[in-house]
C-alpha positions as CSV (number, residue, x, y, z in Angstrom):
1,X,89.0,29.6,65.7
2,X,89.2,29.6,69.5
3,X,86.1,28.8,70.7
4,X,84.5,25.0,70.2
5,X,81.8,22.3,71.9
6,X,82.7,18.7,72.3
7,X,79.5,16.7,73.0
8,X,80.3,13.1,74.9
9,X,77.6,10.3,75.3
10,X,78.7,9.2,78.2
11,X,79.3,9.6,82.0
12,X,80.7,12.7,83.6
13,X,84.3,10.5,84.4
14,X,84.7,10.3,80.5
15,X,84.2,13.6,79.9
16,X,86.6,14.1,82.5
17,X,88.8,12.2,80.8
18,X,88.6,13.3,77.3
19,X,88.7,17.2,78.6
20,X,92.1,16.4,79.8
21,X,93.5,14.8,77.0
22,X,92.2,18.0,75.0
23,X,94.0,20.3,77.2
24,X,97.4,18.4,76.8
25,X,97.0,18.3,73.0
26,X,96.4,21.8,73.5
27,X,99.3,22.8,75.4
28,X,101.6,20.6,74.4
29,X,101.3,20.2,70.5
30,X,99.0,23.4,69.7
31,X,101.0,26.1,72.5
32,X,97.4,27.0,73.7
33,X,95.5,27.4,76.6
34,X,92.2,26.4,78.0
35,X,90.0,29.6,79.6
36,X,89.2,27.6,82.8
37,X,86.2,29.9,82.6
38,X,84.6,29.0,80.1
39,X,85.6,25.5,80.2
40,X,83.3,23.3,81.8
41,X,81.5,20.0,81.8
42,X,77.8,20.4,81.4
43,X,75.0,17.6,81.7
44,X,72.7,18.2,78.6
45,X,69.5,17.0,79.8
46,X,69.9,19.9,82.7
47,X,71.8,22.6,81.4
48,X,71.7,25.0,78.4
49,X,74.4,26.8,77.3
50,X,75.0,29.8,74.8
51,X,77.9,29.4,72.2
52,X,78.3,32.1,69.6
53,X,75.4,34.0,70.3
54,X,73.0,30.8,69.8
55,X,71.6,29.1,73.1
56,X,72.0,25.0,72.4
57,X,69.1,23.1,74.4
58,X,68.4,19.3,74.5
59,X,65.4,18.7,73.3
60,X,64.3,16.6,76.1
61,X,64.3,18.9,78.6
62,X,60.7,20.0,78.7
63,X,59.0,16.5,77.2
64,X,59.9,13.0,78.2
65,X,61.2,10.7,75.5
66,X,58.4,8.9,74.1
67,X,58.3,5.3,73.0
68,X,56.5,5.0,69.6
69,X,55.2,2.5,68.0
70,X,56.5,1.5,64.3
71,X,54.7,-0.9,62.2
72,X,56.8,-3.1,59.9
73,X,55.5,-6.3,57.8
74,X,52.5,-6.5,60.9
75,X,55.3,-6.4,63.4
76,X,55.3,-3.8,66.5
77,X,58.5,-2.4,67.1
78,X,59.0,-0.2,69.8
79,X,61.6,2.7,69.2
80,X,62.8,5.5,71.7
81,X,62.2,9.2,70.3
82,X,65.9,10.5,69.2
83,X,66.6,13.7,71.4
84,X,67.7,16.8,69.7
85,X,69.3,19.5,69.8
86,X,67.8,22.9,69.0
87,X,69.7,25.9,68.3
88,X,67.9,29.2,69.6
89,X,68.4,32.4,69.1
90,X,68.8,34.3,72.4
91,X,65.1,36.8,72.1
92,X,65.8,38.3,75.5
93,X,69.5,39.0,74.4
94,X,67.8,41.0,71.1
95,X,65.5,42.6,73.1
96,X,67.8,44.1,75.4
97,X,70.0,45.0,72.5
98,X,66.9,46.5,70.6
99,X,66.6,48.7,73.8
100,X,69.9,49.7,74.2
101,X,69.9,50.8,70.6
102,X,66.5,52.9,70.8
103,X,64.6,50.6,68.5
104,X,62.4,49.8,71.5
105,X,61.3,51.2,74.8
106,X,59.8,49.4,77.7
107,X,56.5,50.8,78.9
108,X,55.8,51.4,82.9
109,X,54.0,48.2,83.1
110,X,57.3,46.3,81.4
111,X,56.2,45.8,77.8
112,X,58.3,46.4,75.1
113,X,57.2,48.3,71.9
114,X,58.8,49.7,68.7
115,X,59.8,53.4,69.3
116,X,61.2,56.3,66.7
117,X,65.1,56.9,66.3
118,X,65.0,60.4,66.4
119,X,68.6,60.5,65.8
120,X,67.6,59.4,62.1
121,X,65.2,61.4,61.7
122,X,67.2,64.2,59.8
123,X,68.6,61.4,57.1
124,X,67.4,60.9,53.7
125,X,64.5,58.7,53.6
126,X,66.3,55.7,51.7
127,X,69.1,56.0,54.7
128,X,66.6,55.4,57.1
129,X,65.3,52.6,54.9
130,X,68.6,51.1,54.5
131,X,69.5,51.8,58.4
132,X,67.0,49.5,59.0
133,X,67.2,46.7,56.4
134,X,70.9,46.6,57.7
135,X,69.9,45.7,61.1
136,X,67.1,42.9,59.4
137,X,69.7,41.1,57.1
138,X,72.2,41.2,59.7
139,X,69.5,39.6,62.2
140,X,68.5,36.8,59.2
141,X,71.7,36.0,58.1
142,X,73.0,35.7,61.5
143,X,70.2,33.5,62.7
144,X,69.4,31.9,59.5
145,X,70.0,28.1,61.0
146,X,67.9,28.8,64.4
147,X,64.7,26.7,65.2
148,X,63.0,30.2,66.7
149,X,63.8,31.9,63.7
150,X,60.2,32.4,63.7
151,X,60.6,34.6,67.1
152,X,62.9,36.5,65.6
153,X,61.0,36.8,62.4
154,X,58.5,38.5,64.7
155,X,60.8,40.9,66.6
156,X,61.8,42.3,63.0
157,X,58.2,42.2,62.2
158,X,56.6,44.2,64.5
159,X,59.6,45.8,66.5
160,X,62.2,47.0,64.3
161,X,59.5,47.5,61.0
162,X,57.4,49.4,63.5
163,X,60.0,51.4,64.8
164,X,61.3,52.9,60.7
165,X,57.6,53.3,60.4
166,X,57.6,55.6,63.2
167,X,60.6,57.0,62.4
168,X,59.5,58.4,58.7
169,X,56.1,59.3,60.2
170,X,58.2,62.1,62.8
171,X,59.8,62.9,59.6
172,X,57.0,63.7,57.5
173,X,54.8,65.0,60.7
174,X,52.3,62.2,59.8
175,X,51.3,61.2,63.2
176,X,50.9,58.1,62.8
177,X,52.7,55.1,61.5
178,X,50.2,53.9,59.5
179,X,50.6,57.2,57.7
180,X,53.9,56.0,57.3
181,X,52.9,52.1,55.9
């Protein structure tokens, strides 16, 4: 494992502090080095960052925390929402990865829809099949723990189940993928 996140609740001199006491475990009892590019100090509430293909956000970036009111034995307590973190898959990232592939091609006006992979078009239909449920259960195990999952859910929905519906309509000159459904 070489890449980790340390989160501090704290003040930017702390994490100051306790990045420098990682990199001297680091060199000193574990022979390693710190990328000073990728190593950085990052305020939560501001910044996002991606780690492992996932983009972590606070929570409390778009809404303001927001004092509730609990009711306990006719007592009003006020409590501060918790923040959270949110783990997102990167859409954009897919996209551009769906397009780079030939899953998807972006229209004139910048929209992206579901397009045939000719270059499957001579396989067996059950390789084309299982082409394609490759690329969902990678996607859905992969991205199993994000809080978009259903964003994703809809890019395999309608881009990539579009797209092997298009490709087996080409391959049995149906015309149409709702031939092909």
């Amino acid at each position: 494992v070489d890449n980790f996140v340390v989160g501090v609740t704290g003040f930017y001199k702390e994490a100051s502090e306790i990045l420098a006491q990682i990199r001297k475990f680091m060199t000193e009892r574990l022979k390693l080095e710190l990328d000073d590019e990728r190593t950085r100090i990052l305020n939560f509430k501001r910044d996002q960052f991606n780690f492992l293909g996932a983009t972590i956000i606070g929570s409390f970036r778009k809404e303001k925390p927001v004092k509730l009111q609990k009711r306990t034995n006719r007592v009003t307590i006020k409590v501060q929402r918790t923040p959270r973190i949110r783990l997102n898959a990167p859409i954009k990232t897919l996209l551009e990865k769906l397009l780079d592939n030939g899953i998807c091609k972006r229209k004139i006006n910048g929209v992206i829809e579901p397009s045939a992979l000719k270059r499957m078009v001579n396989n067996d239909h059950a390789d084309i099949i299982a082409y394609y449920n490759s690329i969902i259960r990678g996607l859905m195990n992969y991205y199993s723990f994000a809080d978009n999952q259903a964003s994703v859910g809809k890019i395999i929905k309608y881009q990539i189940k579009h797209s092997c519906a298009l490709t087996l309509a080409i391959k049995y000159k149906l015309r149409q993928r709702a031939k092909a459904f």
